[in-house]
N, CA, C and O of each residue as an XYZ file, in Angstrom:
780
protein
N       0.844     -1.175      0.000
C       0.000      0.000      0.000
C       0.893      1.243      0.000
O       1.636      1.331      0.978
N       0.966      2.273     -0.959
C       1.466      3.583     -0.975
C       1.308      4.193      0.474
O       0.410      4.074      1.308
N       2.324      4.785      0.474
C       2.399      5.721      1.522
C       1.753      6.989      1.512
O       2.290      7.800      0.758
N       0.957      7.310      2.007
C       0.144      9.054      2.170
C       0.878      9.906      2.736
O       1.080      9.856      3.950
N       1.440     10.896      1.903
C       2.325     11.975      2.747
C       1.412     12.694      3.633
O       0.187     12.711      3.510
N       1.972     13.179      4.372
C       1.293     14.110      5.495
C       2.028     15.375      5.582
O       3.126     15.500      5.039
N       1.399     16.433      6.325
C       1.754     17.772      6.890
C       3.265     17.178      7.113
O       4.226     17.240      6.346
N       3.190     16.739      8.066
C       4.265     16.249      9.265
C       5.488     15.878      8.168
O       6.538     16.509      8.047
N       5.138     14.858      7.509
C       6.077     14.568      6.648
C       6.947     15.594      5.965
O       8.116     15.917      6.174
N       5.991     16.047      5.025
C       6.815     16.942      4.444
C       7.832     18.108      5.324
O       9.020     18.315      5.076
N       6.996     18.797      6.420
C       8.048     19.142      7.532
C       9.866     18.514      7.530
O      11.025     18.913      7.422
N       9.135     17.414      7.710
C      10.405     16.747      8.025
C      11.772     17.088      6.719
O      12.910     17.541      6.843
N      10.954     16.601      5.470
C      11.399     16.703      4.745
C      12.027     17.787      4.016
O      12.981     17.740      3.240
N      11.305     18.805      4.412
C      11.905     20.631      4.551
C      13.042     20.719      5.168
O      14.017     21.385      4.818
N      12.904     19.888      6.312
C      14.022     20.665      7.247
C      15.164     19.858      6.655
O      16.138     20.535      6.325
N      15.252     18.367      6.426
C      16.396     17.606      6.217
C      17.107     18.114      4.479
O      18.220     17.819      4.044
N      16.159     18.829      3.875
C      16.546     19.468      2.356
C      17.115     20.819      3.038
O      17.748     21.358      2.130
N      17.181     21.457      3.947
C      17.625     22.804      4.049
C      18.750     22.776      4.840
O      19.612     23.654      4.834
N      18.759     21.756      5.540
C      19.591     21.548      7.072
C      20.381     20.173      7.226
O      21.484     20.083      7.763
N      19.592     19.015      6.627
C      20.417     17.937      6.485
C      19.663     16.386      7.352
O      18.443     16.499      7.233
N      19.890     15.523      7.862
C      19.061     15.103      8.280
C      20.147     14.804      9.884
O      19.761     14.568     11.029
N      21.143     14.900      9.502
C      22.490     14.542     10.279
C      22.459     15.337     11.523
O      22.890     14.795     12.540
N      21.848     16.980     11.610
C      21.631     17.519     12.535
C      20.041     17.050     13.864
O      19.726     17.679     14.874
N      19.482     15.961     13.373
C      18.817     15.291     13.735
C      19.035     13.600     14.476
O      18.231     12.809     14.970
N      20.676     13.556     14.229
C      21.514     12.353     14.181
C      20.793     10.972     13.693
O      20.713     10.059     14.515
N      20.269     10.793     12.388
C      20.166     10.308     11.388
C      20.499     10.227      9.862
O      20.754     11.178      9.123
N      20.441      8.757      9.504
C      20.540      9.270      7.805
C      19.343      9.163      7.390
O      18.324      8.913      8.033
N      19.497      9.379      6.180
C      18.667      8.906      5.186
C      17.561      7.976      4.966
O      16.446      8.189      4.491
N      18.006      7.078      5.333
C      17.804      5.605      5.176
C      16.907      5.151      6.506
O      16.153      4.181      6.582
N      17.142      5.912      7.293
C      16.570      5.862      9.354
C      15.192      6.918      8.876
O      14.015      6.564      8.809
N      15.561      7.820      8.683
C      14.033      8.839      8.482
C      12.741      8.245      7.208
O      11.551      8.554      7.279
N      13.279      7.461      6.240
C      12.824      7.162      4.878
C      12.215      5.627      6.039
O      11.037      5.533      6.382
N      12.926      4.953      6.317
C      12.620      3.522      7.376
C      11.387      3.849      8.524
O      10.359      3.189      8.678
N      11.742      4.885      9.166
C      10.615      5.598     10.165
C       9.328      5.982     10.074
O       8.454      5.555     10.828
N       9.097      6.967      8.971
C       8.238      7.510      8.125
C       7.354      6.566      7.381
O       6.123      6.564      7.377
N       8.462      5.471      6.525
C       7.506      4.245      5.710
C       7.642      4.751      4.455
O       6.729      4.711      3.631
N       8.688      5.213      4.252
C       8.771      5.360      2.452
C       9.919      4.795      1.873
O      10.793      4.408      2.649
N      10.094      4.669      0.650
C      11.366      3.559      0.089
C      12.500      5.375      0.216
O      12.161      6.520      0.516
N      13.931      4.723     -0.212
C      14.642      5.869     -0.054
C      14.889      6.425     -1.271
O      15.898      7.107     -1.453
N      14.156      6.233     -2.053
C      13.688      6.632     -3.260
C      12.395      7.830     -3.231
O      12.593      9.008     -3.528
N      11.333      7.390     -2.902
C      10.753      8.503     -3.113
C      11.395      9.525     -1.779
O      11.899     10.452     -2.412
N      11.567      9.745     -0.677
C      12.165     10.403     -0.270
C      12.862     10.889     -0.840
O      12.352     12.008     -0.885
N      13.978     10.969     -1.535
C      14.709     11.371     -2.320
C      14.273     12.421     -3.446
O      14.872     13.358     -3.973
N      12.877     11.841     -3.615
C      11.780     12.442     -4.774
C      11.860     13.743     -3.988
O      12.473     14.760     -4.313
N      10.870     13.451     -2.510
C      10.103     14.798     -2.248
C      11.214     15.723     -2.015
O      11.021     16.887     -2.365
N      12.425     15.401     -1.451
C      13.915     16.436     -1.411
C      13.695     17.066     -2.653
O      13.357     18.248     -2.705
N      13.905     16.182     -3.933
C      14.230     17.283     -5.169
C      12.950     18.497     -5.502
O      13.066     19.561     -6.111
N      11.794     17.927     -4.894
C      10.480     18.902     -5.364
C      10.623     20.357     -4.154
O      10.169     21.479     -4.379
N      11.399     19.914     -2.838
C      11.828     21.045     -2.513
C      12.677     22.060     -2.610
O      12.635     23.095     -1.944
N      13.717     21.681     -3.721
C      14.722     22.076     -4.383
C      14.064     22.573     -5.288
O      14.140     23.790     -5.120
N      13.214     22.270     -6.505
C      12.594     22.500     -7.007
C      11.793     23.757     -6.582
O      12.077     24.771     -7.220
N      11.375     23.811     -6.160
C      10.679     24.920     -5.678
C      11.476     26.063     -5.159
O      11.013     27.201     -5.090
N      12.847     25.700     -4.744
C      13.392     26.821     -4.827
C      14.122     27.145     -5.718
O      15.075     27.703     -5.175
N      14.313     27.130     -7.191
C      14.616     26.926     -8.153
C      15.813     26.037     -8.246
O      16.471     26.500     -9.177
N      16.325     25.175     -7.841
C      17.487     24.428     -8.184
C      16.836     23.055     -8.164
O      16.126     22.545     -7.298
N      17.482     22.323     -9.975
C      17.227     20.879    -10.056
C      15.639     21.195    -11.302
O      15.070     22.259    -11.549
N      15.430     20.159    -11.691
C      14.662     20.038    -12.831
C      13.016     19.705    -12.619
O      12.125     20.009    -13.412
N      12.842     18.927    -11.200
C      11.700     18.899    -10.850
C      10.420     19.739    -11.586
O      10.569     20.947    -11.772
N       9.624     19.320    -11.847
C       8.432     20.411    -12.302
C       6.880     19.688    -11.664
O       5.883     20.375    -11.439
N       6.933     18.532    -11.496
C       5.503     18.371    -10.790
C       5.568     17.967     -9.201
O       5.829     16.819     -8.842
N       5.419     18.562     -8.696
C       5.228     18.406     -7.269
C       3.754     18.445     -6.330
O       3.024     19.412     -6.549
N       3.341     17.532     -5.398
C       2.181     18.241     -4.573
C       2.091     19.752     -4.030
O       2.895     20.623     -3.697
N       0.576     19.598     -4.119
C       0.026     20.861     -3.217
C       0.542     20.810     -2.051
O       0.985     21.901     -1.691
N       0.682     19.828     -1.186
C       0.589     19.937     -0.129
C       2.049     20.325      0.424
O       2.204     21.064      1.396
N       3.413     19.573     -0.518
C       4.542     20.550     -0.576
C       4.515     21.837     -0.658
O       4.933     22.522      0.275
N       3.969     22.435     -1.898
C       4.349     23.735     -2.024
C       3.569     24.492     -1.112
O       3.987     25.647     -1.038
N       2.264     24.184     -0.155
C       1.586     24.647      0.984
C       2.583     24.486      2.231
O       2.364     25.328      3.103
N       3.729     23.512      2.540
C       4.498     23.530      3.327
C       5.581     24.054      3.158
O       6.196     24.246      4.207
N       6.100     24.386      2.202
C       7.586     25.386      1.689
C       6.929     26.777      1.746
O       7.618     27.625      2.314
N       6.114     27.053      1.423
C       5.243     28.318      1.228
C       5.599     28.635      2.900
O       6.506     29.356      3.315
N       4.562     27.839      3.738
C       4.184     28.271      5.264
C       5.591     28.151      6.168
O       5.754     29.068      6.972
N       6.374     27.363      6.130
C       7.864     26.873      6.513
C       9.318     27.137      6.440
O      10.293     26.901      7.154
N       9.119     27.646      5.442
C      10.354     27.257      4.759
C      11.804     28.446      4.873
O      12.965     28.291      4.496
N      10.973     29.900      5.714
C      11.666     30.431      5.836
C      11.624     30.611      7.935
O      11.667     31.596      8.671
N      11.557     29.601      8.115
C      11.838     29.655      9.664
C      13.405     29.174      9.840
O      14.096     28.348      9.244
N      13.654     30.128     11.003
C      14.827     29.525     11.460
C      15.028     28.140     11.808
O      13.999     27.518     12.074
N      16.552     27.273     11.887
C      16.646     26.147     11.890
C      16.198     25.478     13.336
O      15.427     24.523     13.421
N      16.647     25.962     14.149
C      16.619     25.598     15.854
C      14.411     25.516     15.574
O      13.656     24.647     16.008
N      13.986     26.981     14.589
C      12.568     26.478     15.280
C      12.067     25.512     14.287
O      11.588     24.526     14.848
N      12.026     25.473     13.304
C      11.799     24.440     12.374
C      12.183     23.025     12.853
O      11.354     22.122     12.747
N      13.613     22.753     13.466
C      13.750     21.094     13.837
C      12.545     21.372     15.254
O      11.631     20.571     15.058
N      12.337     21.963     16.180
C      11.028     22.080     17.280
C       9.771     21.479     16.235
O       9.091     20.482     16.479
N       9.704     21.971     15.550
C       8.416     21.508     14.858
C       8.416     20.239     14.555
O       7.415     19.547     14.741
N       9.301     19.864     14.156
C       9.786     18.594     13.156
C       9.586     17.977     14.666
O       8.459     17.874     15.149
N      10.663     17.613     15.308
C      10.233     17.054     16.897
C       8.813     16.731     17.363
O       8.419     15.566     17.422
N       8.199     17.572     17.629
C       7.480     17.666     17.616
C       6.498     17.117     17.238
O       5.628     16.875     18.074
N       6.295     16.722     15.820
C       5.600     15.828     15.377
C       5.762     15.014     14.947
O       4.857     14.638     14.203
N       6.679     14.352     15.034
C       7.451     12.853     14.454
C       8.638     12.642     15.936
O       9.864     12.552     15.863
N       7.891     12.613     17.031
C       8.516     11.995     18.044
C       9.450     10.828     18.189
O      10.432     10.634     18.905
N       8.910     10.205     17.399
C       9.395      8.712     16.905
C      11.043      8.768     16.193
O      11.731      7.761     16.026
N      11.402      9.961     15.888
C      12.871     10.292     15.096
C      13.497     10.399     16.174
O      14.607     10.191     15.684
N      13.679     10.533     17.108
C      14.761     10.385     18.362
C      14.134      9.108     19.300
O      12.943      8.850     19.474
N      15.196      8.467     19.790
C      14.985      7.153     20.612
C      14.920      7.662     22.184
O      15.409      8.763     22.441
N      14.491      7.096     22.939
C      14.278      7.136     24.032
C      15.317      8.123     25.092
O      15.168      9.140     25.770
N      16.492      7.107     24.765
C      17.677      8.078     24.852
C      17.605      9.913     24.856
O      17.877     10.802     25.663
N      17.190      9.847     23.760
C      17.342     11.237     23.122
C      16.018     12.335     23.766
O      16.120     13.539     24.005
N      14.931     11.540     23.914
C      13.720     12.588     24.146
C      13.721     13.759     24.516
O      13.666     14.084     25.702
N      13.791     14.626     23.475
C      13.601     16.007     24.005
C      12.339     16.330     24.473
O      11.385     15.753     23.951
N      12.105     17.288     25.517
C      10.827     17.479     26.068
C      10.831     19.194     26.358
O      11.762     19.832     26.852
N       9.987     19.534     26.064
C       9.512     21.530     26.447
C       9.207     22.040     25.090
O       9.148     23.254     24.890
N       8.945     20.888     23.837
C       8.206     21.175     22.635
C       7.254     21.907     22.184
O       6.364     21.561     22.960
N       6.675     22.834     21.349
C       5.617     23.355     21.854
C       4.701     22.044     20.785
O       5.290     21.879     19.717
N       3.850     21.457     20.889
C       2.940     21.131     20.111
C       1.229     21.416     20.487
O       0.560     21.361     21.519
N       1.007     21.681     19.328
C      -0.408     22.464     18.916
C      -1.647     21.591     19.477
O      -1.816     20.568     18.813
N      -2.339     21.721     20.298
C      -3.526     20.848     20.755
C      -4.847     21.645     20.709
O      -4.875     22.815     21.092
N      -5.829     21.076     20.289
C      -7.211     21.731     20.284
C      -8.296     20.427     21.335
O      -8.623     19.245     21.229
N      -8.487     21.434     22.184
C      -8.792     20.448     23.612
C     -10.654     20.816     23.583
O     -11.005     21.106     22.440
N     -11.336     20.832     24.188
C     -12.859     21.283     24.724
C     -12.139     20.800     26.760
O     -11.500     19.925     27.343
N     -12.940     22.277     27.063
C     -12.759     22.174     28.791
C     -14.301     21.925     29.132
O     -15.044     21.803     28.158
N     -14.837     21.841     30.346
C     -15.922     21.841     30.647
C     -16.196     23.275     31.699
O     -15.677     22.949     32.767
N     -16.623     24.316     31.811
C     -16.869     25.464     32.515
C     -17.291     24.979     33.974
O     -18.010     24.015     34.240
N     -16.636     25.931     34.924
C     -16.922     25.615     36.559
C     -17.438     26.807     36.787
O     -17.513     27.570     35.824
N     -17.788     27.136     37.752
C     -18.749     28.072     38.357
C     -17.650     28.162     39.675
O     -17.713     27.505     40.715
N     -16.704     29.107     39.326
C     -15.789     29.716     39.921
C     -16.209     30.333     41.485
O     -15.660     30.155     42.572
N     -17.295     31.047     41.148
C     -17.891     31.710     42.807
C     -18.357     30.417     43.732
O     -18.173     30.292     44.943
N     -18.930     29.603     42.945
C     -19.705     28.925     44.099
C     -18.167     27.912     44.687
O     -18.240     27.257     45.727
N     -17.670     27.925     44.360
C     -16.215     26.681     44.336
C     -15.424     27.725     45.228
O     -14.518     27.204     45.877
N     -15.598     29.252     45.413
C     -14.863     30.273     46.429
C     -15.596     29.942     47.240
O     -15.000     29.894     48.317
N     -16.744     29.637     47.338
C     -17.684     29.821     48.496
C     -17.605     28.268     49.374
O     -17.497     28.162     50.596
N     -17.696     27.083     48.329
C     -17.309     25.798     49.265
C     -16.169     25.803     49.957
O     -16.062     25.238     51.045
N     -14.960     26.622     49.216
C     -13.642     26.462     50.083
C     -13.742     27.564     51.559
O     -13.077     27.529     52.595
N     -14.876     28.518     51.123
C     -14.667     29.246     52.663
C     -15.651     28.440     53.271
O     -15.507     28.542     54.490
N     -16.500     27.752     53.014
C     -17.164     26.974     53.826
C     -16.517     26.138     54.552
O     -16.521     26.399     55.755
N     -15.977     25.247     54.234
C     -14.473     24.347     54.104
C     -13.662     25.053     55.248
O     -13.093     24.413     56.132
N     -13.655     26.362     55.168
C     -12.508     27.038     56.260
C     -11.339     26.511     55.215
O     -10.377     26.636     55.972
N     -10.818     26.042     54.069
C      -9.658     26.321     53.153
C      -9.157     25.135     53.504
O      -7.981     25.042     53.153
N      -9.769     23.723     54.324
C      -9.486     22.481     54.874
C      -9.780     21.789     53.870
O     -10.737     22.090     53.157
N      -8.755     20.397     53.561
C      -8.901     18.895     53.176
C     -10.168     18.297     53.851
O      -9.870     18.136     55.035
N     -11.001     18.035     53.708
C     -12.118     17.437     54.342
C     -11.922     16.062     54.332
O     -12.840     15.519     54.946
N     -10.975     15.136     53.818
C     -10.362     14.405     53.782
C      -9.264     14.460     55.274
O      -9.553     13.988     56.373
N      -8.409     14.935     55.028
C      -7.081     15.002     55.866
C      -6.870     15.769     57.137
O      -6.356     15.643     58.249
N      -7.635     16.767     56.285
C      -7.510     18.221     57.629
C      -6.029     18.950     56.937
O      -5.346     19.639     57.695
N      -5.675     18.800     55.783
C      -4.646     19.765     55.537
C      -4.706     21.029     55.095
O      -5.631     21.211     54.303
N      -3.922     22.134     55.373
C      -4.663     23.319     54.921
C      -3.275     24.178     55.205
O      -2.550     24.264     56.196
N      -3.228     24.855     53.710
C      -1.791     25.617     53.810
C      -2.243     26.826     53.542
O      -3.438     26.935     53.270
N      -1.572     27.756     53.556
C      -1.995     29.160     52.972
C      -0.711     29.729     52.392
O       0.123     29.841     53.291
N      -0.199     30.178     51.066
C       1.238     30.739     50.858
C       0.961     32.109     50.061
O       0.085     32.450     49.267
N       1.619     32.481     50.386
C       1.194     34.597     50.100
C       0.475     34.968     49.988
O       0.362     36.007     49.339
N      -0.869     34.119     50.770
C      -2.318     34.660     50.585
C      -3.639     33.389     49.600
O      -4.851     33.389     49.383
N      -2.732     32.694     49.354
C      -3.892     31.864     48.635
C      -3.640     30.252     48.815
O      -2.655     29.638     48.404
N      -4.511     29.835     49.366
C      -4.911     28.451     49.707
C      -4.328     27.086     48.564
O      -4.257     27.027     47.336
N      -4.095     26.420     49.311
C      -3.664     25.814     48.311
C      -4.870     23.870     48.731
O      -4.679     22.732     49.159
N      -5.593     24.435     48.392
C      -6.683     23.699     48.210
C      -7.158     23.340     46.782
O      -6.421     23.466     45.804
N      -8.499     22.860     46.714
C      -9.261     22.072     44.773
C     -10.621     22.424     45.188
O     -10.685     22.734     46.378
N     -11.409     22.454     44.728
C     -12.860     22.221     45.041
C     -13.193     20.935     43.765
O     -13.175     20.883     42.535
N     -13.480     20.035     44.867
C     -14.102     18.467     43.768
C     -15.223     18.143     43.573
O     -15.887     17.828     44.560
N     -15.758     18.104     42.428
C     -17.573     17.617     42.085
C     -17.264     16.041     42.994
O     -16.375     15.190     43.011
N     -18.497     16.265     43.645
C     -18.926     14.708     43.943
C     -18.999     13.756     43.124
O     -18.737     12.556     43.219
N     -19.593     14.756     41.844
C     -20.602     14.034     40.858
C     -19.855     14.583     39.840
O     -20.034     15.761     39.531
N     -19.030     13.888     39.266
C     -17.708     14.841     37.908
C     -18.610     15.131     37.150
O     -19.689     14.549     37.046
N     -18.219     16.099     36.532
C     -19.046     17.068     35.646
C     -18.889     16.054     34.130
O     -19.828     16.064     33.334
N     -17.782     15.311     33.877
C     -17.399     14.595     32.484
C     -17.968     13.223     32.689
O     -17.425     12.274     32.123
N     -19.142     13.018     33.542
C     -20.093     12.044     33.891
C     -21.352     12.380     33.636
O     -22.148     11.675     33.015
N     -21.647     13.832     34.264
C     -23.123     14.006     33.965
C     -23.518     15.375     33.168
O     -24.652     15.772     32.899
N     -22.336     15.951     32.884
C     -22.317     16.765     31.399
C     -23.251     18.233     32.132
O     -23.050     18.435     33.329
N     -23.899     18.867     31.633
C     -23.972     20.135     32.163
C     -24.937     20.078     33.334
O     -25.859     19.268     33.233
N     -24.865     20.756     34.334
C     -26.448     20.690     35.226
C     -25.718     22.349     36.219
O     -24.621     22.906     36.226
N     -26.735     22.542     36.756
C     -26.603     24.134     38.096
C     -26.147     23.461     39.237
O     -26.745     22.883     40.144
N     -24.707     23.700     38.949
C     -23.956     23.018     40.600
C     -24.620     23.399     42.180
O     -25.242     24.427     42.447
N     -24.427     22.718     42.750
C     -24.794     22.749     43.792
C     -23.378     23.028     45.190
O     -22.202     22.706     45.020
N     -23.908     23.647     46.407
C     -22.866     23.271     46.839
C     -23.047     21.711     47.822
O     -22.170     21.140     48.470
N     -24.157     21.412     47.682
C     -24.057     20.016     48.318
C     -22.993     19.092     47.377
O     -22.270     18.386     48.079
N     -22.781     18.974     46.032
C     -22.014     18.326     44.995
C     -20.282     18.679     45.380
O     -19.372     17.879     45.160
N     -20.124     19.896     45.923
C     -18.854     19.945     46.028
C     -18.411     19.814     47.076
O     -19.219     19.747     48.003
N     -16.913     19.721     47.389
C     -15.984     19.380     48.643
C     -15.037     19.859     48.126
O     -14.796     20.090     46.941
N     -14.164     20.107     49.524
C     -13.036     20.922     49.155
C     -11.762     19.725     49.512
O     -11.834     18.895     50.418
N     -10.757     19.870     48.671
C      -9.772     18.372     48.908
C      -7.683     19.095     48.555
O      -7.198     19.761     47.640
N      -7.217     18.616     49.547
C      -6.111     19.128     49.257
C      -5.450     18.558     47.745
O      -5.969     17.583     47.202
N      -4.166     19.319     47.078
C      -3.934     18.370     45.549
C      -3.600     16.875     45.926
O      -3.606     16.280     44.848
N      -3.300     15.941     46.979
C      -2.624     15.117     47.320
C      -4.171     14.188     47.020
O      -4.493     13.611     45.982
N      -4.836     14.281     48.142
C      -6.755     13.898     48.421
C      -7.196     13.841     47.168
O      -7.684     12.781     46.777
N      -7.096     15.206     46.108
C      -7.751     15.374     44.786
C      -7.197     14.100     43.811
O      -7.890     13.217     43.306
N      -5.599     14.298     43.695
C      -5.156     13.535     42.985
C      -5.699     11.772     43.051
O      -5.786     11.009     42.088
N      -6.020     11.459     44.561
C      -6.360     10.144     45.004
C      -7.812     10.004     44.112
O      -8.110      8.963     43.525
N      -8.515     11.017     44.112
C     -10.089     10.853     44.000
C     -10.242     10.747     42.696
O     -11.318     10.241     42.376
N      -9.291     11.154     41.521
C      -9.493     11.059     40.400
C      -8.633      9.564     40.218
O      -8.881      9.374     39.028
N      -8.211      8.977     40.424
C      -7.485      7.960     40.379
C      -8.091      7.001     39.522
O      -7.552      6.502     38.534
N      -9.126      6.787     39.904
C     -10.381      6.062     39.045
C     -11.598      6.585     38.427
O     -11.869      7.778     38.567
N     -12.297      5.865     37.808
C     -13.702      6.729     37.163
C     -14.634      5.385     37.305
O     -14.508      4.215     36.944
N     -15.884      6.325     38.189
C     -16.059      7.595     38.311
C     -14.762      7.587     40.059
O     -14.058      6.702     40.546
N     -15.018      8.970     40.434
C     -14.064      9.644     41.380
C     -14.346      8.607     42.383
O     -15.410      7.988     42.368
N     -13.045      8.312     43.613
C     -13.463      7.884     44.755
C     -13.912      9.024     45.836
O     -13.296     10.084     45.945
N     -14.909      8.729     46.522
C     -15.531      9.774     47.105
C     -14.374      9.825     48.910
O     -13.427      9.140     49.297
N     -15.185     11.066     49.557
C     -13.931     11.133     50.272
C     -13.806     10.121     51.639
O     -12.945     10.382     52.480
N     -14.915      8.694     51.852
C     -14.882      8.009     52.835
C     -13.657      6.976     51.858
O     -12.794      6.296     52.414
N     -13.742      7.016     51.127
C     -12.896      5.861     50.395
C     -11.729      6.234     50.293
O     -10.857      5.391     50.503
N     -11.305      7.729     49.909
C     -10.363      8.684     49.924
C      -9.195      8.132     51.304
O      -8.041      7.703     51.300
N     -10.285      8.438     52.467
C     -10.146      8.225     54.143
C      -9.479      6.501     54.184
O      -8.427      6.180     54.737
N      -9.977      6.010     53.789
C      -9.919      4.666     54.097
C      -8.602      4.386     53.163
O      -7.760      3.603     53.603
N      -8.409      4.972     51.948
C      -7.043      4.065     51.858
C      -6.189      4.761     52.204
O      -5.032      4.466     51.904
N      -6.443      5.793     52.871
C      -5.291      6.531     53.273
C      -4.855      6.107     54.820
O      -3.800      6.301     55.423
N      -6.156      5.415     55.242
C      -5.504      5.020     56.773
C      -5.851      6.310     57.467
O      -5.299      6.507     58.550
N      -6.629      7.158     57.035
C      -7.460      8.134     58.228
C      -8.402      8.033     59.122
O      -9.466      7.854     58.528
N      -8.578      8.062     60.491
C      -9.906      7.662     60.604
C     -10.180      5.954     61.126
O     -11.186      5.450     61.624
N      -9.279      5.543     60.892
C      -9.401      3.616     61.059
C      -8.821      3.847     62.373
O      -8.597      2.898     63.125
């Protein structure tokens, strides 16, 4: 089955036609092996980027090249290999993992009702209702306010403050542990509070 170039690909392939592939500590043959293409057409899409910048004979190339030389092609090297990283993780081994990448994510959050979640934690007195822990550092609590009832369970409804509790990050972290949340007698209990 042919290989489908991608965004990503061609990236790659920008940077190793401008820069080399060696500054990536690979050859040829490792990125063309990785990717899933013979080292032949690789070789292809190099000359259509040459091509495009006038050197070499090339004349038919994809859209989707000349949409990535177009958008790319004049970034610096340091940010261009970030990109490349970035999305072909798989080009450095374990060893190597660079990490503080920026990559692009399009997420959906679910909206909290910020006042009423001020108002459980002063209810709370700014306490683990769990633990009893309760810090305060230059003025702000270092507390969570937790749905009883996770909101990515029962999707929109008018919070209540009976639904919430206030839980230190340690308590919080425990309660999400599983799905749905462990509530805070269970919280208590494997923590050995209370027994």
């Amino acid at each position: 089955m042919p290989h489908t170039w991608t965004e990503e690909d061609d990236i790659l392939v920008l940077y190793m036609y401008k820069f080399g592939c060696e500054r990536l500590g690979l050859t040829r043959r490792m990125v063309a092996d990785r990717i899933g293409v013979s080292r032949g057409s690789l070789e292809y899409r190099i000359a259509n980027f040459k091509a495009l910048d006038g050197i070499g004979s090339a004349t038919n190339y994809a859209r989707l090249t000349q949409e990535v030389h177009a958008r790319y092609s004049n970034l610096p090297e340091a940010q261009l290999r970030r990109l490349v990283l970035s999305r072909h993780p798989a080009l450095v081994g374990d060893d190597q993992v660079i990490e503080g990448l920026l990559k692009e994510a399009k997420t959906f959050r679910r909206t909290r009702n910020a006042q009423l979640a001020k108002k459980r934690k002063e209810i709370d007195n700014y306490t683990c209702q769990v633990c009893g822990f309760c810090l305060s550092y230059k003025g702000r609590y270092v507390v969570d306010c937790h749905h009883l009832d996770p909101l990515a369970e029962t999707g929109e409804r008018k919070p209540t403050l009976d639904n919430l509790v206030t839980l230190c990050p340690t308590c919080h972290r425990i309660a999400h542990l599983q799905s749905p949340p462990l509530q805070p007698h269970e919280i208590r209990s494997l923590r050995g509070i209370g027994t």
